[in-house]
VEXNU-101402 format. One record per atom (N, C-alpha, C): atom name; y, z, x; residue in three letters. Coordinates in Angstrom, 2 decimals, decimal comma. Layout:
<nodes>
<node "CA"; <Y; Z; X>; "ALA">
...
</nodes>
This chain:
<nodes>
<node "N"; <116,43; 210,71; 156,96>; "UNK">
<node "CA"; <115,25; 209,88; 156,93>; "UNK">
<node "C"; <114,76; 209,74; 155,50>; "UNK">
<node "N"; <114,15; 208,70; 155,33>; "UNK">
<node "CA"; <114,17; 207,96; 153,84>; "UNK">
<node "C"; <112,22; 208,19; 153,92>; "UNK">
<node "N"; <111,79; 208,87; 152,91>; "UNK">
<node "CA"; <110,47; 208,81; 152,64>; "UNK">
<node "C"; <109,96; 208,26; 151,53>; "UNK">
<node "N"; <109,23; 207,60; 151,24>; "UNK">
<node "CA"; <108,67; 206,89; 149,82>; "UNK">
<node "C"; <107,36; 207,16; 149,54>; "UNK">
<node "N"; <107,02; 207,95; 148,34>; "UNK">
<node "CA"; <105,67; 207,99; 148,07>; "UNK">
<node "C"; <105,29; 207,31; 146,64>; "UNK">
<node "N"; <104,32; 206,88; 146,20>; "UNK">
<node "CA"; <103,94; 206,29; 144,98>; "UNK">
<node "C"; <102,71; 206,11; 144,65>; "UNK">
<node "N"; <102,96; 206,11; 143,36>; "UNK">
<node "CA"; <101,43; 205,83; 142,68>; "UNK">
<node "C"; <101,42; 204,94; 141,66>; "UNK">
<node "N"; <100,35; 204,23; 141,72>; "UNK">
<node "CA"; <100,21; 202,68; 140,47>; "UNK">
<node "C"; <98,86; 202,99; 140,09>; "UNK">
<node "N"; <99,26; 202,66; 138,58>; "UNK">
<node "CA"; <98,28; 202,13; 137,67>; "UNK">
<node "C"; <98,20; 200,45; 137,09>; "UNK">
<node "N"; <97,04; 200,22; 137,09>; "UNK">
<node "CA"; <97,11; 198,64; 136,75>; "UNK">
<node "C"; <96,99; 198,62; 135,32>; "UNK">
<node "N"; <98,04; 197,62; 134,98>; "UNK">
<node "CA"; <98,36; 197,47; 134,00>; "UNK">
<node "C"; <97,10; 196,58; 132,67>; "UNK">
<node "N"; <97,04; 195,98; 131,38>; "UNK">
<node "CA"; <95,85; 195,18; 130,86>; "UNK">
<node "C"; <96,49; 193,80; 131,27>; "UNK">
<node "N"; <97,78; 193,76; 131,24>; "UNK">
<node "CA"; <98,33; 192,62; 132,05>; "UNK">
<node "C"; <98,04; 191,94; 133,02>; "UNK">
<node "N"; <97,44; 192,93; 133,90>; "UNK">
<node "CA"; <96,88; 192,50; 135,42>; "UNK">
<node "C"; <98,13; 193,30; 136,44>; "UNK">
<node "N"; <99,13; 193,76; 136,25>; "UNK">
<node "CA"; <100,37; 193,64; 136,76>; "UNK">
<node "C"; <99,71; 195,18; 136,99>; "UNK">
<node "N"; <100,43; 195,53; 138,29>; "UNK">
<node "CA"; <100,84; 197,29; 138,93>; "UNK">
<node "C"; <102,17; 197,91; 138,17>; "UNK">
<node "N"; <101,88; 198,92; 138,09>; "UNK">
<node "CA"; <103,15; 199,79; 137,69>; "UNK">
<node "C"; <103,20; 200,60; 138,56>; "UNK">
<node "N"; <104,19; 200,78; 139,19>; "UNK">
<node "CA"; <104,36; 201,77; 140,56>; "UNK">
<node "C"; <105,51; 202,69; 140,13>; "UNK">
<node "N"; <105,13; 203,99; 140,10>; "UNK">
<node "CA"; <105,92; 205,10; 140,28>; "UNK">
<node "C"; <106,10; 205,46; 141,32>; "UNK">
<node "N"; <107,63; 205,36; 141,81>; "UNK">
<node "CA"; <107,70; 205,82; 143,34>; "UNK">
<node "C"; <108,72; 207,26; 142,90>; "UNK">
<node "N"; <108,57; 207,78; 144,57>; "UNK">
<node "CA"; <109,44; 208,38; 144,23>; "UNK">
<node "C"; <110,23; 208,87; 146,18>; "UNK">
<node "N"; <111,48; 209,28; 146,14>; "UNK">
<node "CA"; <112,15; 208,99; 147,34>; "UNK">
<node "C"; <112,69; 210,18; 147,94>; "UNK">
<node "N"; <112,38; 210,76; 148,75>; "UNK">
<node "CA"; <113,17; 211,54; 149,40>; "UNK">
<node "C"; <113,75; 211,58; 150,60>; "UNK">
<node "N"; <114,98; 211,82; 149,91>; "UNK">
<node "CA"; <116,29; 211,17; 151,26>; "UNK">
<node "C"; <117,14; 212,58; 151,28>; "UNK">
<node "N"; <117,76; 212,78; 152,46>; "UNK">
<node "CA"; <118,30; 213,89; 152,96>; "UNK">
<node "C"; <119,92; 213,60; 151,76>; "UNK">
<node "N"; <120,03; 212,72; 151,41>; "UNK">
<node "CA"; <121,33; 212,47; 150,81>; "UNK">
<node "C"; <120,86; 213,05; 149,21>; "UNK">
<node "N"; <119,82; 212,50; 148,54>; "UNK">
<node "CA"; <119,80; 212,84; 147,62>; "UNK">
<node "C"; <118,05; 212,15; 147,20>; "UNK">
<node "N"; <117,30; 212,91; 146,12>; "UNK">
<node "CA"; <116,14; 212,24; 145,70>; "UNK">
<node "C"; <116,53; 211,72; 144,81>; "UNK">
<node "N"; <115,45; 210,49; 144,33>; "UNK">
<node "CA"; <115,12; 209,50; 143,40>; "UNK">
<node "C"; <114,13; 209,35; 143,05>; "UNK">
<node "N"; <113,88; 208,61; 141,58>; "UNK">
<node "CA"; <112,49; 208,33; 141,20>; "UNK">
<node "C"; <112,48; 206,81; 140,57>; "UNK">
<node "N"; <111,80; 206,19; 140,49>; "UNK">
<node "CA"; <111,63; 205,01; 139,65>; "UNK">
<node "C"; <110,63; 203,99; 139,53>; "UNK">
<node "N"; <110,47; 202,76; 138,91>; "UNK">
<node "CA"; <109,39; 202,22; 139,06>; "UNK">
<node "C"; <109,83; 200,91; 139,04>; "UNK">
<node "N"; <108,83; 200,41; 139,41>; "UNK">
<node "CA"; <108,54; 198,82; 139,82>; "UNK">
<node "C"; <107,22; 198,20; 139,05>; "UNK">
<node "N"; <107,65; 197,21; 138,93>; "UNK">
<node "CA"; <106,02; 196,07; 137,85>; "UNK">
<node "C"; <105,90; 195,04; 138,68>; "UNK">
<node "N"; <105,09; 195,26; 139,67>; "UNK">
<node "CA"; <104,50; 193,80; 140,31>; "UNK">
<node "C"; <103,13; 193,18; 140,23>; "UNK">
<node "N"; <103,18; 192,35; 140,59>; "UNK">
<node "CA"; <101,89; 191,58; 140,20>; "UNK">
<node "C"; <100,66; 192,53; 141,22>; "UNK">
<node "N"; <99,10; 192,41; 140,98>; "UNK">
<node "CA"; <98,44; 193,06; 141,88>; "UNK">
<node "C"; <98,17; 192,06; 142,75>; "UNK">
<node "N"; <97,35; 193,33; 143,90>; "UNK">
<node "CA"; <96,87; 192,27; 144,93>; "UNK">
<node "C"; <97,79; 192,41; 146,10>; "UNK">
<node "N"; <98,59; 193,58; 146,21>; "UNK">
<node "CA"; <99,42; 193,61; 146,94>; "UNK">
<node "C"; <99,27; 194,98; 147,66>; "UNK">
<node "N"; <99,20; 194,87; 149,51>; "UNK">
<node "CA"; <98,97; 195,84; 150,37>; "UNK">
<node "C"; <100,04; 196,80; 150,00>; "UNK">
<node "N"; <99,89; 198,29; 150,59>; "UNK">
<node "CA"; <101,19; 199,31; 150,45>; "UNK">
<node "C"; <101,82; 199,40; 151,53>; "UNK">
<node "N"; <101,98; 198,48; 152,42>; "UNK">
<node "CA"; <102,76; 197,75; 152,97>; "UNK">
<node "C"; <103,88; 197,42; 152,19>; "UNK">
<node "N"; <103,26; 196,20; 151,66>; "UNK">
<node "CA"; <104,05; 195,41; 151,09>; "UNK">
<node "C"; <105,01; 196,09; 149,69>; "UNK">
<node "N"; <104,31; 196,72; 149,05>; "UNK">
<node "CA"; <104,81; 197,55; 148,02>; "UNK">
<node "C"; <105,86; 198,27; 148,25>; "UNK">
<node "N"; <106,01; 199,14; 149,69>; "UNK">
<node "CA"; <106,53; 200,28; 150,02>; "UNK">
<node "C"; <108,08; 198,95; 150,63>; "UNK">
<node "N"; <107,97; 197,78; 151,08>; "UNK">
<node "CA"; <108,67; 197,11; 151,69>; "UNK">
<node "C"; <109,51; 196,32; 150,49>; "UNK">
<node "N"; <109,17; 196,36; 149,47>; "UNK">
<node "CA"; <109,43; 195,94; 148,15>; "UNK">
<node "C"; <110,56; 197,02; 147,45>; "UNK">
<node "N"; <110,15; 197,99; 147,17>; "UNK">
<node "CA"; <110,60; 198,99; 147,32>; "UNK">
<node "C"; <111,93; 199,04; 148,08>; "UNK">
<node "N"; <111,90; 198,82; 149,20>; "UNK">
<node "CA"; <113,09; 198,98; 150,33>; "UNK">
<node "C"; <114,18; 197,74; 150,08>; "UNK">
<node "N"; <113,61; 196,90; 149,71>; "UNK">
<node "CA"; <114,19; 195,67; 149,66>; "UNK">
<node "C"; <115,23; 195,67; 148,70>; "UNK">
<node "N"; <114,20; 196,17; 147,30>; "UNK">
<node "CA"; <114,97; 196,12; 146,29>; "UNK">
<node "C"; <116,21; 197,44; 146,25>; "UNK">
<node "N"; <115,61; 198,60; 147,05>; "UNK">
<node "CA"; <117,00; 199,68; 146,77>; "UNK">
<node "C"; <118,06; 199,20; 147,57>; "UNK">
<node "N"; <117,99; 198,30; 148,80>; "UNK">
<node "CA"; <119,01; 197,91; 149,68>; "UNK">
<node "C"; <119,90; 196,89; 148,90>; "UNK">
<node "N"; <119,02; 196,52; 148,04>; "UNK">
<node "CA"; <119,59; 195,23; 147,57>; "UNK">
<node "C"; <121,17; 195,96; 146,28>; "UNK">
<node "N"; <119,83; 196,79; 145,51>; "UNK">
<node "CA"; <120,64; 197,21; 144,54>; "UNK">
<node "C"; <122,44; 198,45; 145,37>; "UNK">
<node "N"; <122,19; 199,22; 146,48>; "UNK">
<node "CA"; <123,03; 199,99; 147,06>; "UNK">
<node "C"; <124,20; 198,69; 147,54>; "UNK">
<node "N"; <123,57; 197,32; 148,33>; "UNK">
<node "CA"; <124,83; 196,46; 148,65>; "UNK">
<node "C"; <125,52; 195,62; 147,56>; "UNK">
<node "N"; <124,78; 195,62; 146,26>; "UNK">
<node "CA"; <125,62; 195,41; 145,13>; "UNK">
<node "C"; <126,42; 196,11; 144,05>; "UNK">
<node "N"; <126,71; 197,49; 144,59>; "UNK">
<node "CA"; <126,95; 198,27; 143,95>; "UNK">
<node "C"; <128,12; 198,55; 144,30>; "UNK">
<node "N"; <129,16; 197,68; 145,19>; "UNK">
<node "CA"; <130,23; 197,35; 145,41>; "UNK">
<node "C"; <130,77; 195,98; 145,09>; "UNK">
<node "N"; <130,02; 195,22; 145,05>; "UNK">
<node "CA"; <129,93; 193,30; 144,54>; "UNK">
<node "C"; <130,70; 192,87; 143,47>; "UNK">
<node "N"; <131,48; 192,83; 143,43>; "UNK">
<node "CA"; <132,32; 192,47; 142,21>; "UNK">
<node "C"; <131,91; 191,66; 141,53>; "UNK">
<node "N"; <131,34; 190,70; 142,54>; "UNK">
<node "CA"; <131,03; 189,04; 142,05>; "UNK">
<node "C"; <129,68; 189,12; 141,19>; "UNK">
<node "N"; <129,29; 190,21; 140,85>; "UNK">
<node "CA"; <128,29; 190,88; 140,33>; "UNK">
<node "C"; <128,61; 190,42; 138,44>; "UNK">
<node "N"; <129,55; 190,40; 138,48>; "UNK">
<node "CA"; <130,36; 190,30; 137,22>; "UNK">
<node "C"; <130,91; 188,88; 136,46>; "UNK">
<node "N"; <130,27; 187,95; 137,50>; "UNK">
<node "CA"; <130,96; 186,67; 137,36>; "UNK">
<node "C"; <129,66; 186,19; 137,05>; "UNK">
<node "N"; <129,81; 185,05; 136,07>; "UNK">
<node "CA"; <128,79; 184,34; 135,57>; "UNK">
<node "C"; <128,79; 183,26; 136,20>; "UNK">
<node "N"; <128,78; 182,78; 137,03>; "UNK">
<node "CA"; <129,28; 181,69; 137,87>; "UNK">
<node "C"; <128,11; 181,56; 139,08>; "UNK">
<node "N"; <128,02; 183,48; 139,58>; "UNK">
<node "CA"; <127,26; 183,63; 140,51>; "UNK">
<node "C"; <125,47; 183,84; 140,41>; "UNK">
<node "N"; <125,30; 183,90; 138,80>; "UNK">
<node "CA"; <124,09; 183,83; 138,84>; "UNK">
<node "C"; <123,61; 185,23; 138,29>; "UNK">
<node "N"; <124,24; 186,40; 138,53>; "UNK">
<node "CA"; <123,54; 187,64; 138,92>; "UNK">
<node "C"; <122,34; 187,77; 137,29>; "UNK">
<node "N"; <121,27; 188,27; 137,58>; "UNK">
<node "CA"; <120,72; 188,52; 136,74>; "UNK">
<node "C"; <120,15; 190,20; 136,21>; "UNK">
<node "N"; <120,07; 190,73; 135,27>; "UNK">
<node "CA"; <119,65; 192,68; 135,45>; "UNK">
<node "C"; <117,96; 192,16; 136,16>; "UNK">
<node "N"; <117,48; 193,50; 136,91>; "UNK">
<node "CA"; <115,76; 193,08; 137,21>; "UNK">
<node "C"; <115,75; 193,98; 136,38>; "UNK">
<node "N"; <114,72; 193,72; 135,28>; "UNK">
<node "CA"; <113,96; 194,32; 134,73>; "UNK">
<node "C"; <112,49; 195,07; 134,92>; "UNK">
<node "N"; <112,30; 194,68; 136,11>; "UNK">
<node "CA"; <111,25; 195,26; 136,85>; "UNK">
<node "C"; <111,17; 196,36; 137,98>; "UNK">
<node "N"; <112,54; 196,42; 137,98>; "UNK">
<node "CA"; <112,91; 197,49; 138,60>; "UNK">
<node "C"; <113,55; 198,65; 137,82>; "UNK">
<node "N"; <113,12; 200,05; 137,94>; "UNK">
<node "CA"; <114,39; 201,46; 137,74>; "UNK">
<node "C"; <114,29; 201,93; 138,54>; "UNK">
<node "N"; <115,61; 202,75; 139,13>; "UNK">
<node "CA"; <116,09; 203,86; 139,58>; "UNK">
<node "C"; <117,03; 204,96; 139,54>; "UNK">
<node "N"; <116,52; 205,75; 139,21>; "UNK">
<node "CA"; <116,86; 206,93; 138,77>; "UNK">
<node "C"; <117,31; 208,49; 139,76>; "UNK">
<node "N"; <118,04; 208,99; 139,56>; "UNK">
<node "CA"; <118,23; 209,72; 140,37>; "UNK">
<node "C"; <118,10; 211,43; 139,95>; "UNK">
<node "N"; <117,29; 212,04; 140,84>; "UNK">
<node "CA"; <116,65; 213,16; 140,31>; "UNK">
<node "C"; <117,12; 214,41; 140,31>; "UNK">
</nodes>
């Protein structure tokens, strides 16, 4: 089971900085996210999910590598492993 806890500070930007951090029976993680405010922890925590699923099903993607397909780095995302 996958747990997520975090904490944000608002940025002078206006923007959240979210330190999360993950504990999974496989292994923990830590990292952060820069999103805009104004956003439930719902939504944050679902953000979060989105983006590690995203980053774990491209981490086989070859096409990851092709300029053709678009891929871009997020810079608004890290994850780190603890």
């Amino acid at each position: 089971m996958r747990t997520i806890t975090y904490t944000s500070k608002k940025l002078d930007s206006g923007n959240l900085q979210i330190k999360f951090y993950i504990d999974d029976n496989e292994k923990s993680r830590y990292g952060y996210l820069l999103t805009p405010s104004g956003k439930s922890a719902d939504e944050i925590v679902q953000e979060i999910q989105e983006r590690i699923q995203f980053r774990e099903s491209a981490k086989h993607d070859l096409l990851r590598f092709s300029f053709k397909e678009g891929w871009k780095d997020d810079y608004n995302f890290f994850l780190y492993t603890a």
